[in-house]
C-alpha positions in Angstrom: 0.0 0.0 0.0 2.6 2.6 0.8 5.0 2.1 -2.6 1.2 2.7 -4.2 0.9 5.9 -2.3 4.4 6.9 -2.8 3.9 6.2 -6.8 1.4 8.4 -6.3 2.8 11.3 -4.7 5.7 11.0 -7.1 3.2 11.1 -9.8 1.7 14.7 -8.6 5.0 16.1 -7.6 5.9 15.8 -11.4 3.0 16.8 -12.3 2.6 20.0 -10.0 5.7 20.7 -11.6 4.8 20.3 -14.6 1.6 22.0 -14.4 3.6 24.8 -12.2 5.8 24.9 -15.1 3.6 25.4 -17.7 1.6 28.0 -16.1 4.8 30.3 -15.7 5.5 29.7 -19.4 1.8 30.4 -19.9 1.5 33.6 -18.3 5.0 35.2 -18.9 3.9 34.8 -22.9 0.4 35.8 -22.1 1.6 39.2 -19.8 4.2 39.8 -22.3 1.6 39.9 -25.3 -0.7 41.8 -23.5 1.9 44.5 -22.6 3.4 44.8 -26.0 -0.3 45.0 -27.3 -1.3 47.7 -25.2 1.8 49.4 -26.3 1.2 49.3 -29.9 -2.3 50.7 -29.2 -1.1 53.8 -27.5 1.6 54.3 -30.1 -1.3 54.0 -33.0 -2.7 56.5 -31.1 0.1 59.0 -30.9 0.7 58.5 -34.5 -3.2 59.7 -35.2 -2.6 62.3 -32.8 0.9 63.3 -34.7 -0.6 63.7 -38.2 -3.9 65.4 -37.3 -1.1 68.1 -35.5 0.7 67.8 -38.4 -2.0 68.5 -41.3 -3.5 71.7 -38.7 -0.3 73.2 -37.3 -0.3 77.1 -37.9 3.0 78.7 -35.6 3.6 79.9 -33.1 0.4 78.9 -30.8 -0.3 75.1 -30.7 -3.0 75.0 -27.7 -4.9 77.1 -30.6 -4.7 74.1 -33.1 -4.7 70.4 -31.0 -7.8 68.7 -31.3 -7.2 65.3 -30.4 -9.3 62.8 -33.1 -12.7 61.4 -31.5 -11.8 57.5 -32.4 -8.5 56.8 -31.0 -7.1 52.4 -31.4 -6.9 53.8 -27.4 -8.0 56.5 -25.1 -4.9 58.4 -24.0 -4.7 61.6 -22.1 -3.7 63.6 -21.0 -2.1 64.1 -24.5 1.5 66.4 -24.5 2.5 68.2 -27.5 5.7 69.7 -28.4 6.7 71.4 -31.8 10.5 71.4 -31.7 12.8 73.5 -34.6 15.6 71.5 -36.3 18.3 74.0 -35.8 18.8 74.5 -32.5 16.3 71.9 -31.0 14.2 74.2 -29.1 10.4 74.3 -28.8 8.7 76.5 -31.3 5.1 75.7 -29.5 4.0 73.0 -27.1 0.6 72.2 -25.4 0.8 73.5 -21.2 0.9 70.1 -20.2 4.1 69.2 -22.1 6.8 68.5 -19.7 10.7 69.4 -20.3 12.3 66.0 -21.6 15.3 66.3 -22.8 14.9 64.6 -26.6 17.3 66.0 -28.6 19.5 62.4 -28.4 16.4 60.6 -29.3 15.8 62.9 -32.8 19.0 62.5 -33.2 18.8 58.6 -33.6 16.2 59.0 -35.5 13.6 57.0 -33.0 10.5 57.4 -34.0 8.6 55.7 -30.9 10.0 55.5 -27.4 9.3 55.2 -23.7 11.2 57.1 -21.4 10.6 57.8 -17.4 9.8 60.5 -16.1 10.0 61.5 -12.5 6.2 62.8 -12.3 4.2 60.8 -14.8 6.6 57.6 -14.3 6.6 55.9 -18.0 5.5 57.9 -21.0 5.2 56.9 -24.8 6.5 59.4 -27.3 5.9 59.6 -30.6 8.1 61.8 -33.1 7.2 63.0 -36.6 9.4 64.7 -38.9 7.9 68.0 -40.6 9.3 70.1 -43.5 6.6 73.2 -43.4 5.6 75.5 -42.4 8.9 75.2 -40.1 11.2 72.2 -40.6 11.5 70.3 -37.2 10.0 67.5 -35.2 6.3 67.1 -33.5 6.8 65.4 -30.1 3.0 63.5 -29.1 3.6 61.9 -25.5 1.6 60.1 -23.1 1.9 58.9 -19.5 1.4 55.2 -19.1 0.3 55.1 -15.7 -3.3 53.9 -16.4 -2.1 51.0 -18.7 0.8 49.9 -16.0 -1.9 50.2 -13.3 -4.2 47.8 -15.2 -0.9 45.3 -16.2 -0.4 45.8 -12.2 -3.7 44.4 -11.7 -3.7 41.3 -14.0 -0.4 40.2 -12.9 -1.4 40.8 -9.4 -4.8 38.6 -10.4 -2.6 36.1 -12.3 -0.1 35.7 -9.1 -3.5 34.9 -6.6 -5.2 32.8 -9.7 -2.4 30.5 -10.8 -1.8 28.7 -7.5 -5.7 28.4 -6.8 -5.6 26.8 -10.6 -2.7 24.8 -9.8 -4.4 23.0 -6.6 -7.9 22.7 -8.5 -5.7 20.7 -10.9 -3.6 18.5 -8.4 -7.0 17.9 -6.8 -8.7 16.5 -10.3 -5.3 14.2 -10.9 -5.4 13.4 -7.7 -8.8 11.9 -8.5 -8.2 10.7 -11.5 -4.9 9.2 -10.0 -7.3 7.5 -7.7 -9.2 5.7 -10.3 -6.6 4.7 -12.3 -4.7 3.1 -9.0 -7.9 1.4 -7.3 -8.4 -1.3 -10.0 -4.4 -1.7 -9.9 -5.2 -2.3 -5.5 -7.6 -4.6 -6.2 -5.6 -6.7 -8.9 -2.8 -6.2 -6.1 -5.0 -7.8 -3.4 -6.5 -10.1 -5.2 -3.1 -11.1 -6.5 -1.8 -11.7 -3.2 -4.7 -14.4 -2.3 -4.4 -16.5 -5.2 -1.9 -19.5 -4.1 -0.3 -22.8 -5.7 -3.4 -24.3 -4.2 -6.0 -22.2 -5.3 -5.7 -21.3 -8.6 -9.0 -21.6 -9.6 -9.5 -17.8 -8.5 -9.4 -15.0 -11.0 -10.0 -11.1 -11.1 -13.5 -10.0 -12.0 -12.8 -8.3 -15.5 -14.2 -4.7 -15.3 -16.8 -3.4 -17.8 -14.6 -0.4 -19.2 -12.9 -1.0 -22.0 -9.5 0.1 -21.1 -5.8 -0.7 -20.4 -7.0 -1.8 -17.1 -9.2 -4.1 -18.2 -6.2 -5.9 -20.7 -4.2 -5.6 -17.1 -7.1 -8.0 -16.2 -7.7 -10.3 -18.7 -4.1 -10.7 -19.1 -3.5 -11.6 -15.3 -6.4 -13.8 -15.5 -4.8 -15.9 -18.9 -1.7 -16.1 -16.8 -3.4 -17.4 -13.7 -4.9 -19.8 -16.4 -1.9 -20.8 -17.9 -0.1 -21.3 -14.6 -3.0 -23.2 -13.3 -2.9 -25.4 -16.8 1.1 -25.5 -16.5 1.2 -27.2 -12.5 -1.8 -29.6 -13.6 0.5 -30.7 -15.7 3.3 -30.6 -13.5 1.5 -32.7 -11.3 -0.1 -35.3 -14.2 3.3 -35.6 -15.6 4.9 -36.7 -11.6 2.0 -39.4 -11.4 2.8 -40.5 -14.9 6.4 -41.2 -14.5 5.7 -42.1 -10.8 3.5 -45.0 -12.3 5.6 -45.6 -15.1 8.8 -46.1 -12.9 6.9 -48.0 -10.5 6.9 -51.1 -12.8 10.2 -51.9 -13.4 11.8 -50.5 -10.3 9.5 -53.7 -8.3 10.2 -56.1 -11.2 14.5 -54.9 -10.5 13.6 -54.9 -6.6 11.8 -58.3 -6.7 14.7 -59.7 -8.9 17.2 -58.9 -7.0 15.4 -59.4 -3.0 14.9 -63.3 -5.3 18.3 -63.8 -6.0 19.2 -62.8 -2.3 17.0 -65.1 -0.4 19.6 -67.8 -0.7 22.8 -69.1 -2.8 21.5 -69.7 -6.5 23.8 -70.8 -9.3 26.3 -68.7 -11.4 23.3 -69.2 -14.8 20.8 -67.8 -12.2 22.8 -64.7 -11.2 23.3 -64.4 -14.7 19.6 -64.5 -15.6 18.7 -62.0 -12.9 21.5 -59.6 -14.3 20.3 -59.5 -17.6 16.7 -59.4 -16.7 17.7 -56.3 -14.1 19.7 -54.4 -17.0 16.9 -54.9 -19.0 15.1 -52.7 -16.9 17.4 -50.2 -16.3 17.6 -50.2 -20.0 14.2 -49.3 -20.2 14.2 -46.7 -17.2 17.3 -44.7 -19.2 15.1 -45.0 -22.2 12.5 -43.5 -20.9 14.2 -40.8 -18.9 15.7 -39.5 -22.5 12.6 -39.4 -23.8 11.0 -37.3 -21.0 14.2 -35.2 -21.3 13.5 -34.8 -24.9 9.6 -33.9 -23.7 11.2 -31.0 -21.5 13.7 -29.5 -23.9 11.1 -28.9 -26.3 10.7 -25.6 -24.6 13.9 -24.3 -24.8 14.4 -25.1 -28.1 11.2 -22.4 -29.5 13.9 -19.7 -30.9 17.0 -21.7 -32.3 15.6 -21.8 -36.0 18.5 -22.8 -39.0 17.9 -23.2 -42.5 16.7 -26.5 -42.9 16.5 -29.2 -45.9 13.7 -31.0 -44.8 14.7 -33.6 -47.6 18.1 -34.5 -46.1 16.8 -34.3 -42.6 14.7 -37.3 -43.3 17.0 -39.5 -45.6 19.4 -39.3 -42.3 16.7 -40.2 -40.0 15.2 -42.7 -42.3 19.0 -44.0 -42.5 19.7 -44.3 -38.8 16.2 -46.2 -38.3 17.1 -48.8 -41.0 19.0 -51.3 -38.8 15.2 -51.8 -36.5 13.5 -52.3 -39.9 15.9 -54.7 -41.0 15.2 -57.0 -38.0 11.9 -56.8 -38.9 12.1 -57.4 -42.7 10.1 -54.2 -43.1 10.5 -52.3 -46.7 10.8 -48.4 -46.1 9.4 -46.7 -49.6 9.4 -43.0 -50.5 6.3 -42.6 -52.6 6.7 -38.6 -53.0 9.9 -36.8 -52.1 10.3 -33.1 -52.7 13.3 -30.4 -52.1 11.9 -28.3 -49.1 13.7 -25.7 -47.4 12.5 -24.4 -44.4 13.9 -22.3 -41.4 12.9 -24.1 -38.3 14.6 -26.0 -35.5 16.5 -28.6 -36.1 16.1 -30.6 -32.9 12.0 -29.8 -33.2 12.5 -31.9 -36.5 14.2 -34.2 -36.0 11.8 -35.6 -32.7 9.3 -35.2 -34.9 10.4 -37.5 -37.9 12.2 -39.9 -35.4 9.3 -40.7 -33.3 6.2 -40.8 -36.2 8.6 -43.4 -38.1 10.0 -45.3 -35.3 6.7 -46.0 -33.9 5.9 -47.3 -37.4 8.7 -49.5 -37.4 7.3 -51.1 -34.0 3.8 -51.5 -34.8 4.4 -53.2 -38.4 3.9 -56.7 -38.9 6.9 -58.5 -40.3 7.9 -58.1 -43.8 5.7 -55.6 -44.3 6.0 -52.1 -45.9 6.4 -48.5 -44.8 5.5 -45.6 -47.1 6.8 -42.6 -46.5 5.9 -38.9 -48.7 7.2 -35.1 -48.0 6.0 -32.5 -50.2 4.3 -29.1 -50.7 0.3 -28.8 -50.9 -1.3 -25.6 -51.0 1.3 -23.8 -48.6 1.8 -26.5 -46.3 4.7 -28.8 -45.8 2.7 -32.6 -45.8 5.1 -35.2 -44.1 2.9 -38.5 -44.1 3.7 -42.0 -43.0 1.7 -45.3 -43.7 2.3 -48.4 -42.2 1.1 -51.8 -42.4 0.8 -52.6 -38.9 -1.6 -53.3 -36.2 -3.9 -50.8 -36.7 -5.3 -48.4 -33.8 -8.8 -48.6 -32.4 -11.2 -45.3 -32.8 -11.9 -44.5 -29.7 -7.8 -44.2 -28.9 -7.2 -42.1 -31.4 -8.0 -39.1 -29.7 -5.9 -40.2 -27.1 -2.6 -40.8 -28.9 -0.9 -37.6 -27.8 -1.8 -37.9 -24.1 1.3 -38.7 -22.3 2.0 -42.3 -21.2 -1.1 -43.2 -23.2 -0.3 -46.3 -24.9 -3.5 -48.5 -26.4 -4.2 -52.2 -25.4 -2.3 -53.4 -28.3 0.2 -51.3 -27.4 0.7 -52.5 -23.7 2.7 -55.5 -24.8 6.2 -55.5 -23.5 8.2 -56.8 -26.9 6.6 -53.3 -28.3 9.2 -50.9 -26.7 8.0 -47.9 -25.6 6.6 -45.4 -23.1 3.5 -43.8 -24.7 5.4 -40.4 -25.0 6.5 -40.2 -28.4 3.6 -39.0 -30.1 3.3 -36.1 -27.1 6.8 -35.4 -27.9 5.5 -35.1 -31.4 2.3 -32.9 -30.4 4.5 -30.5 -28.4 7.2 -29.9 -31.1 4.1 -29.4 -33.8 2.3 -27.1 -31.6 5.8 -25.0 -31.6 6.6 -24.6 -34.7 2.7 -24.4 -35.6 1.9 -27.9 -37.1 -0.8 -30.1 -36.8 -0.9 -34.1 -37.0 -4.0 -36.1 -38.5 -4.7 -40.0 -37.4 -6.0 -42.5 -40.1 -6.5 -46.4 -39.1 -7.9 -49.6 -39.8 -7.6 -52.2 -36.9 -5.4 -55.0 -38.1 -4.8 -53.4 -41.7 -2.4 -50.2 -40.3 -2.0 -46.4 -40.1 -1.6 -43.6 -41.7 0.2 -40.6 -40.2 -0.8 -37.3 -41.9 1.9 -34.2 -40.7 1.0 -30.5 -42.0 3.2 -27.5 -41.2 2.2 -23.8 -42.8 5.3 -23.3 -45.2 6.4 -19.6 -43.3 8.8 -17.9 -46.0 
């Protein structure tokens, strides 16, 4: 709860600074603007002022002549004129509010529009206009801006009270907002928390909005599914090979507790030897094969480039010698060039154990057909035996683990029942799917289809 509420003060803190941020970007720009607005008012102003002097000035009297125009861009007054000669730079005529500013350095520069303070009127705008008759010289308009800097005084004075009281409304809404965004996230925390190895059956109500939380949600939930699927099988897989073990560990223990009970023969010792390597034979067997089952997984993202073609000449190659014993005839009724990238390992379990359990479950001197080619963007690999056939109501059941049919069950069939899983899992990696055909007695036919991923 607390590295929640610590997320979320972090959370504000950056945003109040942010937001804080923002706001004194904001409202520098925004006073700024203003300012320079009301600034260019009052000199549009000054300049209407200038040339209505300009177009009535008769010398030497100029109180006589200033009429100030009735629509100004702004209202300025009190308006100060001053008529100044170009010789010497002194005034020719001037309104009786002009004050004595020093501006000869400014006419000089030629600045048309200035502000300057004064000691009386603080800031004043002044606008200068060059004039060639009836005198040459300068008309000086000025202005105080008192009443403008009184009114910027009051907005920034406004904007100083309001932008804190904005900032806290603000904190206050994400802090809200903050609080329904986290609440789901406590209750997926909590409800996290409760779920346990042994109770996994529990998952998070899924909300009704349509949102990132509600992915959060479903995606916990598939997870909780997944693990749940994952220890069942954890568990299924420890009683399989518990049960599977079982056997010929008490056949080796019953053996060997035999030959103990009292002195046998040197041929009898021998017997119980074989019979007891036999099944250790069989345990190592099946302990590759289950290591096999578990590598599968690691094995997802080692891909090479792969000819298929050559892959299973090798394998069919290596299985020859267990077909020879049986006088069985491997044929390849349809062999094409395929290249494919995929992993090699993935492969090869899957071409081993689909021919290798055709080998076992042939009749003698029979015949094993074997195609691999392209259909309609899928990679076929199919394998038809003439062997003992498998009942319908297995066939689902032939990728189970440890599942092994009645037929199967016999003892001079090697095997474990977890080839064909081995075969599932790899297919299910590399996205493949495998297809069962049988007649009891008459044989099977093996039907492998992988999407051909270019």
């Amino acid at each position: 709860m607390n590295n929640k509420e610590n997320l979320k003060k972090i959370v504000l803190w950056w945003l109040g600074t942010f937001i804080a941020l923002i706001l004194i970007v904001f409202n520098t720009i925004f006073y700024q603007t203003l300012k320079y607005s009301f600034y260019d008012r009052v000199k549009n102003s000054l300049i209407l002022v200038s040339h209505n002097i300009k177009d009535n000035f008769t010398p030497p009297s100029i109180n006589k002549i200033v009429t100030i125009p009735s629509k100004l861009d702004y209202p300025i007054s009190p308006v100060m004129i001053a008529v100044f000669g170009s010789k010497n730079m002194k005034i020719i005529a001037k309104s009786i509010t002009f004050m004595d500013i020093n501006l000869g350095k400014y006419i000089k520069e030629n600045q048309e529009f200035l502000i300057v303070h004064n000691k009386r009127y603080g800031k004043i705008a002044i606008y200068i206009i060059k004039i060639v008759a009836p005198i040459k010289g300068y008309i000086v308009v000025a202005t105080p801006l008192y009443r403008i800097d009184l009114k910027l005084q009051d907005i920034f004075i406004k904007m100083i009270i309001l932008n804190p009281i904005l900032l806290i409304l603000l904190l206050l809404g994400a802090n809200m907002i903050l609080d329904r965004v986290l609440n789901p996230i406590k209750e997926i925390t909590k409800a996290a928390n409760e779920i346990s190895v042994g109770d996994l059956d529990r998952i998070i109500p899924i909300p009704l909005q349509n949102d990132e939380i509600k992915d959060l949600v479903l995606a916990f939930n598939s997870m909780v599914i997944r693990l749940r699927n994952g220890i069942d099988m954890i568990h299924r897989f420890n009683s399989d090979v518990s049960h599977e073990l079982r056997t010929p560990l008490t056949v080796l223990k019953g053996e060997i507790q035999l030959a103990l009970r009292k002195d046998r023969d040197k041929e009898y010792y021998k017997d119980v030897l074989k019979k007891s390597l036999k099944e250790i034979d069989y345990m190592i067997d099946m302990v590759e094969e289950m290591l096999m089952f578990s590598k599968i997984d690691s094995e997802v993202e080692q891909k090479e480039n792969l000819n298929l073609d050559e892959l299973l000449l090798k394998v069919v190659s290596k299985l020859s010698f267990k077909a020879k014993h049986k006088n069985l005839k491997i044929e390849f009724e349809k062999i094409e060039p395929i290249k494919i990238k995929s992993n090699p390992f993935l492969i090869n379990a899957i071409f081993i154990n689909i021919i290798d359990n055709a080998i076992k479950y042939s009749k003698e001197n029979g015949v094993i057909k074997i195609s691999l080619y392209k259909d309609d963007g899928n990679i076929i690999f199919e394998v038809m035996d003439t062997g003992v056939g498998i009942k319908k109501e297995d066939l689902e059941h032939l990728t189970e683990r440890f599942y092994r049919s009645d037929i199967s069950r016999n003892r001079d069939i090697k095997g474990f029942g977890l080839g064909l899983s081995i075969v599932k899992k790899a297919l299910d990696t590399i996205d493949g799917k495998i297809k069962f055909d049988s007649i009891l007695g008459k044989g099977t036919i093996v039907t492998i289809k992988i999407k051909d991923k270019k």
